[in-house]
C-alpha positions in Angstrom: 80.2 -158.0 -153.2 77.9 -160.0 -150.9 74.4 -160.5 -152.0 72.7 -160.8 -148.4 68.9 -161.0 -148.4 66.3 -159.6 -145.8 62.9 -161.0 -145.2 60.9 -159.7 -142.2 57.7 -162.3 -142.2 54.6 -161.8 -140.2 53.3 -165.2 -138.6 50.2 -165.8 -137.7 48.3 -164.3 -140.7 44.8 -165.5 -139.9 44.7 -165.6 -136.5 42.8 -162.4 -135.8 41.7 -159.2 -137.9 43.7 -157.4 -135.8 46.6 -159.5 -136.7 44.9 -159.3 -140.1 45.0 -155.7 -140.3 48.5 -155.5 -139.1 49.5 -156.9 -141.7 47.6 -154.6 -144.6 49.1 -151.9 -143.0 52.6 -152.6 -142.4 52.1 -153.9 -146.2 51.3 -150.7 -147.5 52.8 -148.6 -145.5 55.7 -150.4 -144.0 58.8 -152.7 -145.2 57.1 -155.9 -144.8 57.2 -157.9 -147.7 56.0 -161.8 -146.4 53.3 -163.5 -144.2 52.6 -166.5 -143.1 48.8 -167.6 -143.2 47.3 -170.3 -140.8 45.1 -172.3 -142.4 43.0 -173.0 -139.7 43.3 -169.4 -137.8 39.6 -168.3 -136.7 40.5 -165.3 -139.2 41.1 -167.0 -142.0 38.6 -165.9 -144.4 38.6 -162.0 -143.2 42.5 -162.1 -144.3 41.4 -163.6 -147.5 39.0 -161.9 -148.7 39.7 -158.4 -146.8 43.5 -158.1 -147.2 44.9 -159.9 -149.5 43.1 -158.8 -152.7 44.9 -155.5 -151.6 48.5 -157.2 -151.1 49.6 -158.5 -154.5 53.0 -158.5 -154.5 53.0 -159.9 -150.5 54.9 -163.1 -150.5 52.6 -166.2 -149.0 53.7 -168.5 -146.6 51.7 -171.9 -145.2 51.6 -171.1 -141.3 51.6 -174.8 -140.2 49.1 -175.6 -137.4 49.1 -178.4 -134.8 49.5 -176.4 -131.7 46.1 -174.3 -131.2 42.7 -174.5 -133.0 40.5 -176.5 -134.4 41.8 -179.3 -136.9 41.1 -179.7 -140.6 41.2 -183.3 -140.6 40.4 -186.2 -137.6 43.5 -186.4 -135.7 42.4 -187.8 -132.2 46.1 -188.4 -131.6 46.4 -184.9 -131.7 43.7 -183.1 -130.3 40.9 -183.3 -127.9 37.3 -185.1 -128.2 36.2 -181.7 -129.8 39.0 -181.6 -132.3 41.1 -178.7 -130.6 44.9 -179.1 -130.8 46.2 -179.6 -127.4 49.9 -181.4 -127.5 52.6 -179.3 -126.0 56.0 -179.1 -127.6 57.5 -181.7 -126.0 55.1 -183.5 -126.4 55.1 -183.5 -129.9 58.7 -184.4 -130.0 58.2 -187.6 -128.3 55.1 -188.6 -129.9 56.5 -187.7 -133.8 58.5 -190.8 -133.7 55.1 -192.6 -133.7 53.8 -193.8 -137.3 50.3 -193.2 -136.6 51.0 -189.8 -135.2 53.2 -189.4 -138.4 50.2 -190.1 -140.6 48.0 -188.0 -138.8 50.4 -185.1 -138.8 50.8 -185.8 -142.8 47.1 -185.8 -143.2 46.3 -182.7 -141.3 49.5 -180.7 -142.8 48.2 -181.8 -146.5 44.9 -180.2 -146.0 46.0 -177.2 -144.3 48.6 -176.7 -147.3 45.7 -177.7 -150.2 43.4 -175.1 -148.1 45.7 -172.5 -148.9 46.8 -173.7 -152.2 43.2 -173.3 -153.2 43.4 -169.4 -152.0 47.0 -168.3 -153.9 50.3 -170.0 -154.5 52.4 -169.9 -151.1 56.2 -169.7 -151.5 57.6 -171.1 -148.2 56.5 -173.1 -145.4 57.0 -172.6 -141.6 54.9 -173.6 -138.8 53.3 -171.6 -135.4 55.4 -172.8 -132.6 58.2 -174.2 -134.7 56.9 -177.6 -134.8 57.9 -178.4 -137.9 61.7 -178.2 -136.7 61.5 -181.3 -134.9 63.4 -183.9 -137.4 60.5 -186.7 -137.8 57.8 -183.6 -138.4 60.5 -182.1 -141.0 61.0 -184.9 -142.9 57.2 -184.8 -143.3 57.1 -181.0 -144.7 59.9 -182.1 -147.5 58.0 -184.8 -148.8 54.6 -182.3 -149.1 56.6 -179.2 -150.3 57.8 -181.0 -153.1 54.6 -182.6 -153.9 53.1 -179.2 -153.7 55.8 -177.3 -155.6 56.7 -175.3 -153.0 60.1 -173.9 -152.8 61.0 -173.0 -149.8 61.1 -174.4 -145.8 62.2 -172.1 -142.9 65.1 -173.9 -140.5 65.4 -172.1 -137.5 69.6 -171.8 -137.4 70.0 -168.2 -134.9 73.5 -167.0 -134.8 73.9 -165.6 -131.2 73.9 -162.0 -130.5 72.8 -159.5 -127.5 71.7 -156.2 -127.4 72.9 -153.6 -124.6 69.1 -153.2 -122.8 69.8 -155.1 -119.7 65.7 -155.6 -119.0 66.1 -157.9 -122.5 67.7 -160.0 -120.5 66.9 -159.7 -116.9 63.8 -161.5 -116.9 62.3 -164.9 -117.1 61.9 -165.1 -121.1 65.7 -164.8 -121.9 67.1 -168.2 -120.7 64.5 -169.7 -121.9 64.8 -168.2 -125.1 68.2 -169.7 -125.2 67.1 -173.0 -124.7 65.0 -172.8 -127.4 68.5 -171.6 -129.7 70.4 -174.4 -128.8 67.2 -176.8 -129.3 66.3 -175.6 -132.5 70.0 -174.9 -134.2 70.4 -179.0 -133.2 67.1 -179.7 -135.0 68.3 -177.4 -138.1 71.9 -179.4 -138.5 69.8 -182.6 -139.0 67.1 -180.2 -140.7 69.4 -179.2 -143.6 71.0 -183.3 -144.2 67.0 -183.8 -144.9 67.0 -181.2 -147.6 70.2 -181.9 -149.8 69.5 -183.1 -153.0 65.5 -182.3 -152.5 65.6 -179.3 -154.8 64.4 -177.1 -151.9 66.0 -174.2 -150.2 66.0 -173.1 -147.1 66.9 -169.5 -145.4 70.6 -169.4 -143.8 69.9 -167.7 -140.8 66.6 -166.7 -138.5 66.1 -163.8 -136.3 63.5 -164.2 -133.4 63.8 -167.3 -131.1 66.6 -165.7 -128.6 64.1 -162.2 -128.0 60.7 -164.6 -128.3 58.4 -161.9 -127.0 61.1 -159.0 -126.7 61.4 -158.3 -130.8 61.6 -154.7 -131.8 63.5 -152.5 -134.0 66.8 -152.8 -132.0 66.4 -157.2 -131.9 66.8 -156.6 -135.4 69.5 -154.3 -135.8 71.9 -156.1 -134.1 70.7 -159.2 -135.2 71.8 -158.5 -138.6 74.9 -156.8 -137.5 76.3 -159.8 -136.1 75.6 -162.2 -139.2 79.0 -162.2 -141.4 79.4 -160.4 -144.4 78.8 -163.0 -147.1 75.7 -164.5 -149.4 72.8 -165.1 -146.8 69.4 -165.3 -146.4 68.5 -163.9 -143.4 64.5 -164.2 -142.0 63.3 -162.3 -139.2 60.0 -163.6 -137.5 57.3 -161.0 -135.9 53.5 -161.6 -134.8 52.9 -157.7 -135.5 49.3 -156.4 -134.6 48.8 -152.5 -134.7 46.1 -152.0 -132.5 47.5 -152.8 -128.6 44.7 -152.9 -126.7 43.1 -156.8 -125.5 46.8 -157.8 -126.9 50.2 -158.0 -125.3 52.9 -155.0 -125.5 55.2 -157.4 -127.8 52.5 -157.7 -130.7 52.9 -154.2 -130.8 56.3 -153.4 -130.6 56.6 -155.9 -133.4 54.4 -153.7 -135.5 56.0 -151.1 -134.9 59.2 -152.8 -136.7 57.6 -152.7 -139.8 57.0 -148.7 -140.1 60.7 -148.0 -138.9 62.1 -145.8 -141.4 65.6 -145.1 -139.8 65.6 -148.9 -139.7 64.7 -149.9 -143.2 67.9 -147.5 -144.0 69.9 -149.3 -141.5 68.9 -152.5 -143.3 69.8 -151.4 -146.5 73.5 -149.9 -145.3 74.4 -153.4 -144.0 74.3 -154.4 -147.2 70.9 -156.5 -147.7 68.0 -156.2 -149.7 64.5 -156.0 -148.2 62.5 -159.2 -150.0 60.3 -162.3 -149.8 60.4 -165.7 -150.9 58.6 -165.0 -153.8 61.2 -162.8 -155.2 64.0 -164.9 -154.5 
């Protein structure tokens, strides 16, 4: 019989109390079972000291930072005269093959990770934005997770699927969305070279990149239904807040994932357990 894993993560953990409170709930009261926490998110302490005292058993992820915020560390390669983050993907992609970037990118990384570490012991590592995929950043996160003991990296490999709602698709998200598949599925072919022989694992597949902004309960169904029936670990990615006003739709939506019932039991009658990293 297959042994297929699920793991729905909330990114962004930090980022907001609402976010923050998002999460408690859909914790408690919902099927998620992992977060991510930013480091340097303006809510950082309020999800320390607030929520997770009452998430124990919540699996703990390093949210990796270089997009948005304020930085940890001096990175004028990277941010602005006031230390705000302000490269743009691509930008980031050319720029990584740079040493000194890659330094100041290693720097900033190690204090957001030894922030955290300080807090609780994090079991996986992903980054806001995906940043990390790109291969010269990635080769980076190996060499910290393994000096920090920490297990597990997230490659962004999406297996291609639709769902039959045609405004999923009819709109200016979508191709973009798909761009960002075939972007980040190349980055996780050379991704998964950098981990072999590391010791570190790595999920098989990810759910989220193709409905970016479009995730609910029916992204996920037929996500899952179109993985094949063999041992996989299998990620989906939500930025769930439960309150949705000041926020967008989506943030909602993707709350509401977490307190589907009829979907939890959908989950478990394709076959995969509902888990973390931590219980892996």
């Amino acid at each position: 019989m297959a042994e297929k894993k699920f793991i729905l993560n909330a990114d962004d953990f930090g980022m907001t109390n609402d976010f923050n409170r998002a999460v408690l709930y859909a914790y408690g009261r919902g099927l998620l079972k992992s977060t991510s926490l930013c480091a340097n998110g303006p809510a950082f302490d309020n999800a320390v000291n607030e929520i997770l005292p009452e998430c124990s058993a919540l699996g703990i992820g390093v949210h990796l930072n270089i997009m948005e915020g304020h930085a940890l560390t001096k990175c004028h390669l990277l941010t602005d005269d006031s230390g705000m983050f302000n490269q743009g993907y691509l930008s980031l992609i050319f720029k990584a093959k740079n040493k000194n970037v890659q330094k100041q990118i290693e720097n900033e990384f190690r204090a957001q990770i030894e922030k955290i570490i300080s807090i609780t012991k994090p079991d996986h590592i992903d980054s806001h934005v995906h940043t990390h995929a790109i291969p010269e950043i990635f080769k980076i996160v190996v060499k910290l997770a393994k000096e920090y003991n920490i297990p597990y990296i997230r490659t962004q490999h999406e297996a291609f699927y639709t769902v039959p709602k045609l405004s999923k698709h009819l709109n200016f998200k979508y191709p973009i969305n798909i761009l960002k598949i075939l972007l980040l599925n190349h980055f996780t072919k050379i991704n998964k070279k950098q981990l072999e022989n590391t010791g570190l694992k790595t999920n098989d597949y990810l759910l989220g990149v193709g409905y970016t902004g479009m995730m609910d309960d029916m992204t996920v169904e037929y996500g899952l239904e179109a993985l094949p029936d063999e041992n996989c670990i299998a990620e989906a990615l939500i930025h769930p807040c439960k309150y949705n006003s000041n926020i967008k739709d989506s943030h909602y939506n993707e709350f509401l994932i977490t307190q589907n019932k009829e979907l939890e039991n959908k989950i478990y009658r394709l076959g995969f357990e509902i888990t973390n990293y931590k219980q892996l």
